[in-house]
C-alpha positions as CSV (number, residue, x, y, z in Angstrom):
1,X,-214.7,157.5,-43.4
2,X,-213.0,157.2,-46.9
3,X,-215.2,157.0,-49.8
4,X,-215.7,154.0,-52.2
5,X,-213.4,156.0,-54.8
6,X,-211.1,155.9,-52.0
7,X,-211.7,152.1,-51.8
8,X,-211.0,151.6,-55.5
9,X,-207.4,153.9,-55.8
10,X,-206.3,151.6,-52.4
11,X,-206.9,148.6,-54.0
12,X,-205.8,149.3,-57.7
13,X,-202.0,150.8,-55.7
14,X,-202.3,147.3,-53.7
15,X,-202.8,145.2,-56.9
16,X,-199.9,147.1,-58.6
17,X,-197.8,146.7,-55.5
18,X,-198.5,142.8,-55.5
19,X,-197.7,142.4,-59.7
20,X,-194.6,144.4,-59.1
21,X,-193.7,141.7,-56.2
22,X,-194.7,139.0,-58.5
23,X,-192.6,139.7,-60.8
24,X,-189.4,140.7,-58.4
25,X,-190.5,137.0,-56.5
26,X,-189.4,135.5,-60.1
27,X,-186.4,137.1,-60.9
28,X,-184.5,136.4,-58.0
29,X,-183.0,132.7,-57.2
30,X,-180.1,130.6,-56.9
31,X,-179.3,131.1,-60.3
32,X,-178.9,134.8,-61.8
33,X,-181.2,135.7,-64.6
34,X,-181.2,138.9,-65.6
35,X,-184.7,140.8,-65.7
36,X,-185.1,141.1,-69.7
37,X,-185.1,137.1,-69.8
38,X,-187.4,136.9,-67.2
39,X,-189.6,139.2,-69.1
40,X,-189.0,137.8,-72.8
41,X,-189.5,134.0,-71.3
42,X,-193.0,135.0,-69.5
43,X,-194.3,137.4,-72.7
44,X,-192.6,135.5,-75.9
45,X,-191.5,132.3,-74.3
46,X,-188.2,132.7,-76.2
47,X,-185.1,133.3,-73.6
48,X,-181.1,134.0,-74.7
49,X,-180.2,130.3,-72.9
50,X,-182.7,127.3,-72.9
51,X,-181.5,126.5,-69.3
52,X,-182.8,130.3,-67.7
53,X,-186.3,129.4,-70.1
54,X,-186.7,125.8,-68.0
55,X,-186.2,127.4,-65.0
56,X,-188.8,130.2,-65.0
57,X,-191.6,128.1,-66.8
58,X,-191.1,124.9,-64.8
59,X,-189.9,126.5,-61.7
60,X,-190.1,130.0,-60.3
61,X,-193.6,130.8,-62.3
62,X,-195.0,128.1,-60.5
63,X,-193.7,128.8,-57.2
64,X,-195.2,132.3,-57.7
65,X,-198.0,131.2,-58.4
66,X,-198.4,128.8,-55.4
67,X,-197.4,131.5,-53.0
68,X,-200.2,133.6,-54.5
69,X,-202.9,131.0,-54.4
70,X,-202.0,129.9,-50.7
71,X,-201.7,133.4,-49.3
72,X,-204.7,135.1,-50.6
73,X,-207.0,131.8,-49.8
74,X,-205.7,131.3,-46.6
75,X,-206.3,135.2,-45.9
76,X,-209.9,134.6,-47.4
77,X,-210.3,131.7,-45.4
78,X,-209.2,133.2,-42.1
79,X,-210.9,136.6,-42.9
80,X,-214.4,133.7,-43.2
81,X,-214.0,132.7,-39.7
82,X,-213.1,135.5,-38.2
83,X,-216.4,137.2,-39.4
84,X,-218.6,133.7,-38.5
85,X,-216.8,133.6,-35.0
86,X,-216.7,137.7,-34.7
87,X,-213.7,136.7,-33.2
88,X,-210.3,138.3,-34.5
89,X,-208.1,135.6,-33.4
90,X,-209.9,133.0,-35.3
91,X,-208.2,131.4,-38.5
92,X,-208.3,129.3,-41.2
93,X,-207.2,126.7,-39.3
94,X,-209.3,126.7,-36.3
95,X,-211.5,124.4,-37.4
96,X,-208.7,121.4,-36.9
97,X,-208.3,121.3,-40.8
98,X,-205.0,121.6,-40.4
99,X,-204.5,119.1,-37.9
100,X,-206.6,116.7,-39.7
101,X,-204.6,116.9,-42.3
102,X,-201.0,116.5,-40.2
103,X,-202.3,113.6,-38.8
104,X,-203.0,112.2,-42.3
105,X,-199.2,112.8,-43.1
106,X,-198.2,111.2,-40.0
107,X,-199.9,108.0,-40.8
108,X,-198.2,107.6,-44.0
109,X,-195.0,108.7,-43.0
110,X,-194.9,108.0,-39.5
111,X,-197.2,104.8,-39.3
112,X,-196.4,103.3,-42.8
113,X,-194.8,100.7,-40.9
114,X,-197.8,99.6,-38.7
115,X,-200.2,99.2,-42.0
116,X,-198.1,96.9,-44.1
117,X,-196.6,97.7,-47.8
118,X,-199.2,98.8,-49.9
119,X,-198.7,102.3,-47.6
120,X,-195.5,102.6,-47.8
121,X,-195.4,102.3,-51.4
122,X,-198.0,105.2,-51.6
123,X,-195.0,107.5,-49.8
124,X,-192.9,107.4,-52.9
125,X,-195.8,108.7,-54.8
126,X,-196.1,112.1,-56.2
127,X,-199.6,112.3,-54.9
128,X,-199.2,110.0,-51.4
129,X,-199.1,113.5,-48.7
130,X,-201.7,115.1,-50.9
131,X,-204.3,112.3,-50.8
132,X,-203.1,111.8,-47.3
133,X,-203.2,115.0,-46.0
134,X,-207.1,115.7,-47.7
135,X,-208.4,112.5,-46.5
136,X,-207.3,113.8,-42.7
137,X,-209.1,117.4,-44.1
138,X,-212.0,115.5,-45.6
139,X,-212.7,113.4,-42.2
140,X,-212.2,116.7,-40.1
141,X,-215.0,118.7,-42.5
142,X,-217.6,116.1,-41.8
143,X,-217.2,115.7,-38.3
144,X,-217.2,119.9,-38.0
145,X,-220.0,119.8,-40.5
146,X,-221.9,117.2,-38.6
147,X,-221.8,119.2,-35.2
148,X,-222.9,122.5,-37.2
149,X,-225.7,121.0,-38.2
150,X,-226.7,119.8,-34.6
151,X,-225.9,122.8,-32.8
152,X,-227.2,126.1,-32.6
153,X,-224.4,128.3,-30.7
154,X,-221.6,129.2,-33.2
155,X,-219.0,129.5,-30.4
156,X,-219.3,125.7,-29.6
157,X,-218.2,124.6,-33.3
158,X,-215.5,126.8,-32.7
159,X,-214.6,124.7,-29.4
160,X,-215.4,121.5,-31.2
161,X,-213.0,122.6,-33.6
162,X,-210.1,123.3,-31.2
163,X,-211.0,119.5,-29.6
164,X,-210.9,117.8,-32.8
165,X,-207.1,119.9,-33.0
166,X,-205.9,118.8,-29.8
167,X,-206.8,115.1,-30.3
168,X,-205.8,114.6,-33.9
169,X,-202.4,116.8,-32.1
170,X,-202.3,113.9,-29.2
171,X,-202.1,111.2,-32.3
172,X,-199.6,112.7,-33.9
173,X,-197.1,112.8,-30.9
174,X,-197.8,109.9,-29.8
175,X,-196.7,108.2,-33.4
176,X,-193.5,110.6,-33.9
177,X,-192.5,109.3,-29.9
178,X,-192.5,106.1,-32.1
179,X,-190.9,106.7,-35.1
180,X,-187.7,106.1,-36.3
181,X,-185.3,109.3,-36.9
182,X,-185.9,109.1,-40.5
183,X,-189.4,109.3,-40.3
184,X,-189.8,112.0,-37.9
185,X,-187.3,114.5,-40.1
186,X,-189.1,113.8,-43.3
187,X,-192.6,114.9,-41.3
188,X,-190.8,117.6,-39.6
189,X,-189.7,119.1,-43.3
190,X,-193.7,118.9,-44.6
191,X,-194.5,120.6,-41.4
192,X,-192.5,123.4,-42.6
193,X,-194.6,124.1,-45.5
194,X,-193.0,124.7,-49.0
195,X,-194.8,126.6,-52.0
196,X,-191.8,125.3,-54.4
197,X,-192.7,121.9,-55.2
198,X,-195.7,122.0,-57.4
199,X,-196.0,120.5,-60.9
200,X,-198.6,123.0,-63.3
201,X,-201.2,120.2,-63.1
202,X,-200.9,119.8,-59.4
203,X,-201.3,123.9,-59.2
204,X,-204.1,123.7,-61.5
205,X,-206.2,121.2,-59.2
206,X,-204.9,123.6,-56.6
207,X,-206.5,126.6,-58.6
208,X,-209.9,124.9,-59.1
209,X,-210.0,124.2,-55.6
210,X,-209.1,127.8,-54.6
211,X,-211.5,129.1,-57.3
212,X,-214.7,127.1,-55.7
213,X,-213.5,128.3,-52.1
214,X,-213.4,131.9,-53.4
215,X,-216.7,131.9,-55.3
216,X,-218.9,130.6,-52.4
217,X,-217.0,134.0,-50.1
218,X,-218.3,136.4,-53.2
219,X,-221.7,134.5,-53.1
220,X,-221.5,135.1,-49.0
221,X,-220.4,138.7,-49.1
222,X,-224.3,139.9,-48.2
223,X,-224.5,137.8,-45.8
224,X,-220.8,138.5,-44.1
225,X,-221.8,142.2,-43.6
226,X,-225.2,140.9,-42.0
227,X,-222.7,138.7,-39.7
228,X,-221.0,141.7,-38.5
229,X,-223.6,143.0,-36.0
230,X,-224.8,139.8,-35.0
231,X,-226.8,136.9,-36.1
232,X,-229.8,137.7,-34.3
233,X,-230.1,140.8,-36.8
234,X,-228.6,138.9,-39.8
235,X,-231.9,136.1,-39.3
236,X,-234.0,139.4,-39.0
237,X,-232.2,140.3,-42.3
238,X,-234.1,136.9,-43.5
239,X,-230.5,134.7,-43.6
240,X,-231.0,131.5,-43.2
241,X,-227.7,130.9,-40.0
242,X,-227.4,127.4,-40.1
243,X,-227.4,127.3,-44.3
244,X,-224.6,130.3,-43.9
245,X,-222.7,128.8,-41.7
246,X,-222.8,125.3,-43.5
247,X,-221.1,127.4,-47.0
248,X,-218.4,129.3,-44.9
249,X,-217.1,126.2,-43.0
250,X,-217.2,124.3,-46.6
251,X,-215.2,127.3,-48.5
252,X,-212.5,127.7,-45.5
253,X,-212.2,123.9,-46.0
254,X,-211.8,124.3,-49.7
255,X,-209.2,126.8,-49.5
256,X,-207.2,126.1,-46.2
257,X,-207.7,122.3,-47.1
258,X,-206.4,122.1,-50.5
259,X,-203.7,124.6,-49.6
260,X,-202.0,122.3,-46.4
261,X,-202.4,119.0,-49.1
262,X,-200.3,120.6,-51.7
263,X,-198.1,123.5,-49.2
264,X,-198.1,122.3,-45.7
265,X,-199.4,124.0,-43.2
266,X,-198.4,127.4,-43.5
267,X,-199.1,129.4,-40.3
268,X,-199.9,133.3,-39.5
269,X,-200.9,134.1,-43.1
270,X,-204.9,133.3,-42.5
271,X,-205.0,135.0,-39.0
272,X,-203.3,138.3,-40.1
273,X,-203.9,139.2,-43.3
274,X,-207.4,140.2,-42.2
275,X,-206.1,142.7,-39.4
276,X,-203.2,144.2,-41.7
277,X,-205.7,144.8,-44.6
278,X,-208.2,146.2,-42.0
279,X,-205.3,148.3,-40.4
280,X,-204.1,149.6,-44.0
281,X,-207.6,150.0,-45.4
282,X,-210.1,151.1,-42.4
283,X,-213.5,149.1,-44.0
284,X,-215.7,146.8,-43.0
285,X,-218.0,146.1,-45.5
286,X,-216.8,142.4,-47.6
287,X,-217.2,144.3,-50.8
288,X,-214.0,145.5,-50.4
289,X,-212.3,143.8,-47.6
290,X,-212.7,140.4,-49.4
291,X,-210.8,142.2,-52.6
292,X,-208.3,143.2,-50.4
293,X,-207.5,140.4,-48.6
294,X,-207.0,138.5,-51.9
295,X,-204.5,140.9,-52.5
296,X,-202.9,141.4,-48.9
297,X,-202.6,137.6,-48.7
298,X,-200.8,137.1,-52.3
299,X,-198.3,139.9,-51.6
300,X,-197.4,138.8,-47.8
301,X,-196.8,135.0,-48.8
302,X,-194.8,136.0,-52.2
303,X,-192.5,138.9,-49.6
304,X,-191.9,135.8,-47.7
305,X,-191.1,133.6,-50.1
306,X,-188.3,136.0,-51.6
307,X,-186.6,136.1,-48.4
308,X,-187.2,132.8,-47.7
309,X,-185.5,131.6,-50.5
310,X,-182.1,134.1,-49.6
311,X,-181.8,136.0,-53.0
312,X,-178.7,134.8,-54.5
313,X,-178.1,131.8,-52.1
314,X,-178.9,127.9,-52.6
315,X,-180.8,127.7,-49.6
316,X,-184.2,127.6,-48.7
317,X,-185.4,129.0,-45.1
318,X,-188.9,127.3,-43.7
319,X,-191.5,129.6,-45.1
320,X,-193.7,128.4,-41.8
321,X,-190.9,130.4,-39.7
322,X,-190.5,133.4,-42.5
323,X,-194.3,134.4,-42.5
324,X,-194.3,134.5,-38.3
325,X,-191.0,136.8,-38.1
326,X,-191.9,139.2,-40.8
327,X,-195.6,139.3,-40.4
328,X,-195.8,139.4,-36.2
329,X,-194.3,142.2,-35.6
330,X,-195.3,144.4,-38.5
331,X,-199.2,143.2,-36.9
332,X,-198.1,144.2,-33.5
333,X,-196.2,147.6,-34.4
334,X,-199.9,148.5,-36.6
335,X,-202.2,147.9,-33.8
336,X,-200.1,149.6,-31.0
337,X,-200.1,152.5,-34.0
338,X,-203.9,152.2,-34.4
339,X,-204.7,151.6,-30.7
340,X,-207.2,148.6,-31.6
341,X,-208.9,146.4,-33.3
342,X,-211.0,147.4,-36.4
343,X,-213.9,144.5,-36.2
């Protein structure tokens, strides 16, 4: 068993790892700036060429931060469910957040022609998927919410949750068989999920967001390690289950939410992080897993995004399909290394 000093020197090599990353994720792009402008534009704001300057504050910073944001809260997120299910192939999106939040795109861009004008004038709106895609969240939450609060046996939320998936998935089909070409490709390209597109004031709605989600896991971190051997011993512990599990389904809907209205679904990261970190760094305790997954999650989406985005090329692979063939097998080759599951 590794000692907390340990703990710390992992994390501090993990958060230097992820700044290096950071850093490499903005210097690299269709358009060749050399590392001392990145650096002078980030630190002075004053760059050689007022072009390069644009493009790093109004593009690649952004998309660096997105990809940190949307990895490390949907690691936190599926790292939440995974210790309130005690079930390691639970994730952030096993709720049916996700699929709430498809189907809410689909009815704008898929069904704007059954519901009349004013919807399809919200398409052509900066904001029209977000809203659209939280609204399908939002309804999702309450329903999930709503059946927490009536029942008593965790595992059924979690089937509840796979049922609200598989219908809100059975509406969604049924309105692309519908849809025109057009249609179809444009909800086919959200589906992908994109961490390039933000504005700075949609990524700071995106931060506040992630910052609420994130403060209610630190406020749960006491009762996570009670959740570990059971909630029969964490209600001896005096936790209150049904309050607990209330906050943890409302922070992974804060984080996973918010990240699929502004990124698009963006599969694997929530459901793997957890395992790698625990893999890498064999602990238990929240204290430092939660830390760690922060980290984990920021430096896995922003490895992604660089390849992804082809270093040097103009083209932009799906990061949905990037995080699934680099993250799989490195999750597969680590727990045929380790022999099992660290939970």
């Amino acid at each position: 068993m590794q000692s907390h000093g340990t703990y710390r020197i992992s994390l501090l090599i993990l958060f230097i790892i992820t700044v290096g990353i950071w850093f490499l994720n903005i210097s690299l792009g269709s358009v060749d700036i050399p590392f001392r402008e990145v650096v002078a534009a980030i630190f002075t704001s004053e760059g050689s060429r007022e072009s390069w300057q644009y493009i790093i504050m109004n593009y690649r910073i952004p998309k660096a931060l997105t990809a940190v944001l949307a990895g490390s809260g949907l690691a936190v997120s599926g790292m939440l469910m995974q210790t309130m299910f005690r079930n390691p192939l639970a994730g952030p999106y096993v709720l049916g957040l996700s699929s709430g939040a498809s189907l809410g795109v689909a009815l704008v861009l898929m069904g704007a022609g059954l519901f009349g004008g004013m919807v399809s004038s919200v398409v052509f709106s900066s904001w029209g998927l977000v809203i659209a895609s939280s609204l399908g969240s939002l309804l999702v939450l309450l329903a999930v919410i709503l059946a927490s609060i009536r029942l008593k046996d965790t595992m059924a939320i979690l089937i509840i949750g796979l049922m609200f998936a598989s219908l809100t998935s059975a509406v969604v089909s049924v309105l692309a068989y519908f849809s025109p070409a057009a249609q179809l490709q444009q909800f086919v390209f959200w589906s992908y999920g994109s961490v390039g597109d933000l504005t700075w004031s949609e990524l700071g709605i995106l931060f506040i967001f992630w910052l609420l989600g994130t403060a209610i896991a630190v406020f749960s971190i006491k009762n996570l390690n009670s959740l570990l051997l059971g909630e029969q011993y964490a209600k001896s512990l005096g936790m209150h289950i049904g309050r607990n599990r209330t906050l943890l389904i409302v922070a992974t809907s804060l984080l996973a939410g918010s990240i699929t209205a502004f990124a698009g679904p963006i599969a694997f990261v929530g459901l793997a992080v957890p395992h790698l970190i625990r893999q890498v760094i064999p602990v238990n305790d929240h204290r430092v897993l939660l830390p760690a997954v922060i980290l984990g999650g920021a430096l896995l989406m922003l490895l992604c995004d660089i390849v992804a985005q082809l270093p040097g090329s103009e083209f932009t692979l799906p990061i949905n399909a990037i995080t699934s063939l680099i993250g799989a097998p490195v999750v597969i080759w680590l727990l045929v290394r380790k022999r099992k599951f660290l939970f």
